[in-house]
DOGU-641291 format. One record per residue (C-alpha): residue number from 1; residue in three letters; y, z, x. Coordinates in pm, 1 decimal. Layout:
fiba_koltor_y_z_x
NUM_ALA_Y_Z_X
...
//
This chain:
fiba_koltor_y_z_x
1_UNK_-5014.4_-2138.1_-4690.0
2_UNK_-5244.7_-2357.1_-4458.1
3_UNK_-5620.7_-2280.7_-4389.4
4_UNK_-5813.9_-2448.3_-4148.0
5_UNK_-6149.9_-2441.1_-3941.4
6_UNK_-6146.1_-2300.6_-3625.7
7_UNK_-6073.0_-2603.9_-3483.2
8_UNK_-5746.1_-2636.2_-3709.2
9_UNK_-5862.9_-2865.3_-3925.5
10_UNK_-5717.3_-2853.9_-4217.9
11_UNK_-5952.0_-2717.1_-4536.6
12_UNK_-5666.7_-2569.8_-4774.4
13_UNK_-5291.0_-2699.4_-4842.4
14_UNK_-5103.7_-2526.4_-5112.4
15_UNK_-4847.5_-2682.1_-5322.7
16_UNK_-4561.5_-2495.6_-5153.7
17_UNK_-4699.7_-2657.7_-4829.6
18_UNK_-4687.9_-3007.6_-4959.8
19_UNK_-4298.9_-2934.0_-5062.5
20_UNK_-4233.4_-2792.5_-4751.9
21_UNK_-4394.3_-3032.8_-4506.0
22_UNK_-4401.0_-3412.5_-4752.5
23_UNK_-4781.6_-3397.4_-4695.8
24_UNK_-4985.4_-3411.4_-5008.6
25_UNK_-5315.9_-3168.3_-4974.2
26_UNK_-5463.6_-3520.3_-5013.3
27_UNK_-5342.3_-3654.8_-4693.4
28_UNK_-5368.5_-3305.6_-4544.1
29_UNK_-5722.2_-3211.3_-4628.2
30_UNK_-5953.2_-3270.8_-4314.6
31_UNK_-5675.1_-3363.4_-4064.8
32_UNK_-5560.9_-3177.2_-3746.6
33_UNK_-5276.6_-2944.7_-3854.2
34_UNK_-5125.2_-2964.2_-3525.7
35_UNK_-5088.8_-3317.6_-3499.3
36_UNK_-4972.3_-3343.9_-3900.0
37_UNK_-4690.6_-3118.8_-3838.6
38_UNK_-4626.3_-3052.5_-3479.5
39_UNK_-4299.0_-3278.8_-3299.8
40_UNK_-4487.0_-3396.2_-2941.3
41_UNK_-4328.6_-3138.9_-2702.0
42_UNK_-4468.3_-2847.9_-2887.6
43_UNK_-4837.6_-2992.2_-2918.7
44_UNK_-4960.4_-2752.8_-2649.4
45_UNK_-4774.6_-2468.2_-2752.5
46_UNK_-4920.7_-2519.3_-3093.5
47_UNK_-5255.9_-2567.5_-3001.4
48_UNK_-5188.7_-2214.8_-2823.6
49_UNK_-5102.0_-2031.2_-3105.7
50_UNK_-5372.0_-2164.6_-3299.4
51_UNK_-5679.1_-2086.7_-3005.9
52_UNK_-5550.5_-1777.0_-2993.0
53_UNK_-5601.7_-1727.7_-3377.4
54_UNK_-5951.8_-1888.2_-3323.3
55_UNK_-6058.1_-1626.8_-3053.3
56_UNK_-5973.8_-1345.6_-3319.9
57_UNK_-5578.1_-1264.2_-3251.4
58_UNK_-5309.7_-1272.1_-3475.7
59_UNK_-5078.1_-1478.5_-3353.6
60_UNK_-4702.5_-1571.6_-3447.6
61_UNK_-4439.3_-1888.1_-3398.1
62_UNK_-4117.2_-1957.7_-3460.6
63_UNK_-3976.9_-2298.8_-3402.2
64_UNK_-3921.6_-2657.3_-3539.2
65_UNK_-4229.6_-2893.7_-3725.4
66_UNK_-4232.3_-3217.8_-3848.8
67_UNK_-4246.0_-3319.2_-4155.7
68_UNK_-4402.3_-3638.4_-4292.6
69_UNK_-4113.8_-3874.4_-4274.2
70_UNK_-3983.8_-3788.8_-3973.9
71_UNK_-3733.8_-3529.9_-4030.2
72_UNK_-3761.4_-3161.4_-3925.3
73_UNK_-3819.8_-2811.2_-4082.3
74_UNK_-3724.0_-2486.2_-3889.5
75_UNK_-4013.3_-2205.3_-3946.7
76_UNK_-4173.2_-1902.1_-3893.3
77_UNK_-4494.7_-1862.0_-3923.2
78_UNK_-4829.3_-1629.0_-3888.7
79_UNK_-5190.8_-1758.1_-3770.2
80_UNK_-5479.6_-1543.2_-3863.3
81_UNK_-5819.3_-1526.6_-3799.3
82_UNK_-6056.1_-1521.5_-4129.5
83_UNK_-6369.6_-1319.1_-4017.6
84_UNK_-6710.8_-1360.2_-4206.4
85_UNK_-6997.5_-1120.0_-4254.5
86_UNK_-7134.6_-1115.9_-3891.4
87_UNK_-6777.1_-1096.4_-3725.9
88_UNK_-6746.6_-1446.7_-3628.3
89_UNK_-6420.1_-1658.7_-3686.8
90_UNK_-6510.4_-1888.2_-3978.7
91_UNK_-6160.8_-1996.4_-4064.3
92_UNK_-5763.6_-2011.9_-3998.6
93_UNK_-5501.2_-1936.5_-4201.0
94_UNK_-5106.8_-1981.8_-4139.8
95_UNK_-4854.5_-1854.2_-4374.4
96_UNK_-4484.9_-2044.5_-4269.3
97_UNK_-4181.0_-1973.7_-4416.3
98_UNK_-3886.5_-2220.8_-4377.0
99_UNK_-3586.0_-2041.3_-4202.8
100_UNK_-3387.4_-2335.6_-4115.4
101_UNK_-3080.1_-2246.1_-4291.0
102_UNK_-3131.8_-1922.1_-4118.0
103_UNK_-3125.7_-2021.4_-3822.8
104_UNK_-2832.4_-2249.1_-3841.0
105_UNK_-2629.4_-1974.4_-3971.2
106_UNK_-2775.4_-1768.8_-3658.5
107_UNK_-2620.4_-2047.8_-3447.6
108_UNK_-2301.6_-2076.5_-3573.9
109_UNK_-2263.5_-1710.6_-3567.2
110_UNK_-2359.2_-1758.1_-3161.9
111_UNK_-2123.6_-2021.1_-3140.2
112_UNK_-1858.0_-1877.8_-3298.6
113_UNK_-1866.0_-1579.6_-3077.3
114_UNK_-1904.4_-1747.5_-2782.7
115_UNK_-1562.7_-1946.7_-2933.7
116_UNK_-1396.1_-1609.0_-2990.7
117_UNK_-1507.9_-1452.5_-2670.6
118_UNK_-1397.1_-1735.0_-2436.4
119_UNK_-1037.6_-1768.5_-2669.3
120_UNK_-961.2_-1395.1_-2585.8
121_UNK_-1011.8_-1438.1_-2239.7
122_UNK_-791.8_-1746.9_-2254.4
123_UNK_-524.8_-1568.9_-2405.2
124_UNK_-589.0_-1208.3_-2191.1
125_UNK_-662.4_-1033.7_-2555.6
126_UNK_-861.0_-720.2_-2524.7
127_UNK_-1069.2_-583.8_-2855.7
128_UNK_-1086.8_-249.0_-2967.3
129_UNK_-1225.1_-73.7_-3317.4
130_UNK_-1148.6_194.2_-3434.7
131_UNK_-1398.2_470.1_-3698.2
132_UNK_-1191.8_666.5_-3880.7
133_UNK_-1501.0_913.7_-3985.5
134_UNK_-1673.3_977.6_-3644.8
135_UNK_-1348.3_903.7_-3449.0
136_UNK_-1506.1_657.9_-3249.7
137_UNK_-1316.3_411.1_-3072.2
138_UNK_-1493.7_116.1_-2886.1
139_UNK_-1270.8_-97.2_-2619.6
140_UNK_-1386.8_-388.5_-2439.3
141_UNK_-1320.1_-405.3_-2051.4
142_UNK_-1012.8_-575.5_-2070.9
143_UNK_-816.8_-311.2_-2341.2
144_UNK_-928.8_-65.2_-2070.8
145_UNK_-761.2_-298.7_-1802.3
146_UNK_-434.1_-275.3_-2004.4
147_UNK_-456.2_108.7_-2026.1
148_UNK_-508.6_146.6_-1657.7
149_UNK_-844.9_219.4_-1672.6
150_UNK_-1171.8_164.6_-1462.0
151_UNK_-1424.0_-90.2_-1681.2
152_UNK_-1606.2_125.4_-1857.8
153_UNK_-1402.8_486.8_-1810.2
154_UNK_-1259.6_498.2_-2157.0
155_UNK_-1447.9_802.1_-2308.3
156_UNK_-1460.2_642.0_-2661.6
157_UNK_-1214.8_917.9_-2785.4
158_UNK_-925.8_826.0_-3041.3
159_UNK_-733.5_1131.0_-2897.9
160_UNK_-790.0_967.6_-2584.2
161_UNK_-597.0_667.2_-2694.7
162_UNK_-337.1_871.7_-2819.4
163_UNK_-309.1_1051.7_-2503.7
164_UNK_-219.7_733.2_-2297.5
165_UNK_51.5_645.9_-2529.9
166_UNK_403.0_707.0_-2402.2
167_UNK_516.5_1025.6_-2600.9
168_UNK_808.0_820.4_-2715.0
169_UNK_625.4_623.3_-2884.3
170_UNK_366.8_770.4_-2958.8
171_UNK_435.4_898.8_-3352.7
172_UNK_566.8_590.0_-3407.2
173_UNK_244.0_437.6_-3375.8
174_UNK_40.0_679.1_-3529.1
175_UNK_230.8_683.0_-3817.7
176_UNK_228.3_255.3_-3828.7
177_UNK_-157.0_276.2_-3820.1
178_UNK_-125.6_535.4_-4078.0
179_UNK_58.1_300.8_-4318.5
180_UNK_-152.2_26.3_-4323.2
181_UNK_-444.2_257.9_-4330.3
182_UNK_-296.8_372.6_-4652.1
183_UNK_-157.4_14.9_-4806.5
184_UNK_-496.7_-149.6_-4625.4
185_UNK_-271.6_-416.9_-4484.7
186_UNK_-285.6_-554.8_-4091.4
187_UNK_-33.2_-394.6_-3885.9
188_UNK_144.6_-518.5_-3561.4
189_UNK_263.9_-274.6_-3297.9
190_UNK_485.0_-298.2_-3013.1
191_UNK_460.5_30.6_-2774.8
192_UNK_439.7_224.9_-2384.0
193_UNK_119.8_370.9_-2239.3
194_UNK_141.1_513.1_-1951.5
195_UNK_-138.3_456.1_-1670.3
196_UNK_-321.4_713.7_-1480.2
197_UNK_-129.5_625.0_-1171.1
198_UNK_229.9_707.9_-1377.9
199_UNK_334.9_374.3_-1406.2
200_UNK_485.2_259.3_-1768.9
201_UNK_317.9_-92.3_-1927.3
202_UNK_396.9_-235.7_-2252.4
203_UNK_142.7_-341.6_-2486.2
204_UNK_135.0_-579.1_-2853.3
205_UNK_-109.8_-479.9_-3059.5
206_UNK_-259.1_-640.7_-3376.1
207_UNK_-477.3_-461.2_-3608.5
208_UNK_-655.1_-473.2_-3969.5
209_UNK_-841.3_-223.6_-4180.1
210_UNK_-1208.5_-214.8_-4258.8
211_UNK_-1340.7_-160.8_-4566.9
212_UNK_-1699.7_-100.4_-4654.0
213_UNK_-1950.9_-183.4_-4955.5
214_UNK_-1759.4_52.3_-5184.3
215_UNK_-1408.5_-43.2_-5097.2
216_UNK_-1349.7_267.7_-4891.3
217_UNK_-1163.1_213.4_-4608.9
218_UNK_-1350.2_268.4_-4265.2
219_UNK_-1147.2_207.0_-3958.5
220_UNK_-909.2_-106.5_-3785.8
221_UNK_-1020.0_-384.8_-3554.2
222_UNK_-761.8_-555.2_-3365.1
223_UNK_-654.1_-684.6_-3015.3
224_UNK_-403.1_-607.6_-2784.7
225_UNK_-209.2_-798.0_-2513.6
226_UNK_46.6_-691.2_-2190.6
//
């Protein structure tokens, strides 16, 4: 927690500040927060945030600060107005959290699926999943492509799926998905749909259970390839 004047000097630096920023409240006390704290390229936006706290608004950030020797700290953080008794801004005050490891994790998450996304196309892998209690079965446009269908035609239906499989195959498949359903193990199928235009395509599939909080099974994920 930071308070400063209007002007965003600072009048208040709590100990959580000094650990999460390297300033003392020493150092701190009567200094421009924006300059203690903010990397050069976000001293405008900064000032910003804070005016707009000064004119009464609450105002929000979310982004990178400096700390006192040099390094960075990822946070996000709330500027306030404090009002006094004839409704004129007397004070700021800016609560910051650090989210930095947050953040990270939100990145590699990003670039992981960006990884995944362009490694399926790569390979011409289509994604489907599968809910076993509402039945609902999610494709991406390129499992439709190796069903025959039109991007986004498939109805979402697991009886729909099962409806495109060749009917010689068909219980065969069924009754694969049921096993590892039932053992919770991944599964790998080798089968016929047949396309709306009547032509026969063969498709690999690869698939794994889900299983939720309580261990219950929930549905399978998997790709598929011609």
């Amino acid at each position: 927690v930071v308070v400063t004047d209007p002007d965003g000097h600072v009048l208040l630096w709590n100990a959580a500040a000094e650990a999460m920023f390297g300033w003392s409240e020493s150092e701190a006390l009567g200094r421009s927060l924006t300059e203690l704290v903010t990397p050069a390229d976000q001293i405008a936006a900064h000032r910003a945030v804070l005016a707009a706290a000064a004119a009464g608004n609450h105002s929000s950030f979310d982004w990178d600060m400096q700390r006192s020797d040099g390094t960075t700290v990822h946070i996000a953080a709330i500027a306030r107005p404090i009002v006094d008794g004839a409704g004129e801004v007397a004070a700021l005050v800016v609560v910051s959290e650090d989210v930095t490891a947050t953040r990270q994790a939100d990145q590699r998450s990003r670039d992981l699926t960006e990884h995944f996304a362009a490694a399926l196309q790569a390979g011409g892998l289509g994604t489907w999943r599968w809910e076993i209690a509402s039945g609902d079965t999610v494709w991406d446009e390129r499992t439709e492509a190796l069903f025959g269908l039109e991007p986004g035609t498939f109805d979402g239906s697991f009886d729909t799926y099962v409806s495109l499989l060749h009917p010689d195959d068909r219980d065969e498949v069924l009754k694969t998905v049921e096993h590892a359903v039932a053992t919770r193990t991944p599964y790998r199928v080798e089968h016929r749909v047949i396309w709306p235009d009547g032509s026969t395509h063969w498709i690999l599939g690869a698939g794994a259970v889900t299983i939720d909080d309580h261990g219950e099974v929930t549905g399978t994920v998997g790709c598929s390839t011609d």
